[in-house]
N, C-alpha and C positions, 0 to 999 in steps of 0.2 A: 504494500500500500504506500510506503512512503518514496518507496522509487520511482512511482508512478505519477505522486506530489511534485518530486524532485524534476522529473521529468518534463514535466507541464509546466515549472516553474523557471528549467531553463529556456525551453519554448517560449514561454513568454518573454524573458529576458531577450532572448535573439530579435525576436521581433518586435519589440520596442529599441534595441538598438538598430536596428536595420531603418524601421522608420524617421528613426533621428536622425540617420547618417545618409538617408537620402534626401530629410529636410534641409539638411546644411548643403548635401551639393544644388539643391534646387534652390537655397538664399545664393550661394555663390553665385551660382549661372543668372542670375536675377541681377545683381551687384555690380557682375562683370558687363553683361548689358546693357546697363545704364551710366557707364562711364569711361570714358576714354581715356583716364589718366594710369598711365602703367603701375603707378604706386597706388591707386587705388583698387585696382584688378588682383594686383600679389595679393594685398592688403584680406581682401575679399578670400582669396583663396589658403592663405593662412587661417583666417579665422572658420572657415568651414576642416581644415586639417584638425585645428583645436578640438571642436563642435564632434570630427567622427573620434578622436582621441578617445574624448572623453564620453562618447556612448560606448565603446569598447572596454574602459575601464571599468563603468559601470554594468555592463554584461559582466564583466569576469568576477569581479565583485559579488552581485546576486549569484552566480555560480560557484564561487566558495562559497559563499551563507545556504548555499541549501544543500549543498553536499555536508555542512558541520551541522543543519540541522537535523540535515536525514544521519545521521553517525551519533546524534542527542539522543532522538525518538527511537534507533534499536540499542541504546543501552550504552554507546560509548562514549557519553558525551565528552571525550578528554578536551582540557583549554577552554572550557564555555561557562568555569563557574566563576561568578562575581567577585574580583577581589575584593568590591568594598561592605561586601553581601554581610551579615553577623557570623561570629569566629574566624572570619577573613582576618589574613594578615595584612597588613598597611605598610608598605617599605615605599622604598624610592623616593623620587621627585611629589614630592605635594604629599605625601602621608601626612594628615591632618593640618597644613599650614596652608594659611587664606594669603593673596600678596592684595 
């Protein structure tokens, strides 16, 4: 059952970045059209590179949270408990100090 969750869940993750990452080349092609200035064109075409960057980051992302979810749900949840949870230990950076 939960690989089947998992599954659907990466599926969907594909396809919401697929759709981002064809909304950014269709702002670009839009961008590039409307302006004749080369620095404006790059300009355009960098920020649609950013735009599919970061729907690909966030596909891979949802795709480790639902493979650590589905690893929780049959029993091994290893790395998923709370350190600030009760009986959690508190070390490092910011253990109990406000700046």
């Amino acid at each position: 059952m939960q690989s089947a969750k998992e599954t659907a869940s990466n599926v969907a993750a594909s396809a919401k970045a697929g759709m981002e990452k064809t909304k950014a080349t269709m702002q670009e092609k839009g961008e590039r059209m409307t302006t004749r200035d080369p620095l404006q064109k790059e300009l355009a075409t960098e920020k649609k590179d950013e735009r599919k960057y970061g729907a690909e980051l966030e596909k891979q992302e949802a795709r480790e949270h639902n493979a650590a979810a589905k690893q929780a749900a049959s029993g091994g949840g290893v790395g998923l408990e709370d350190p600030n949870a009760a009986g959690g230990a508190r070390t490092g950076h910011g253990a109990g100090s406000t700046f």
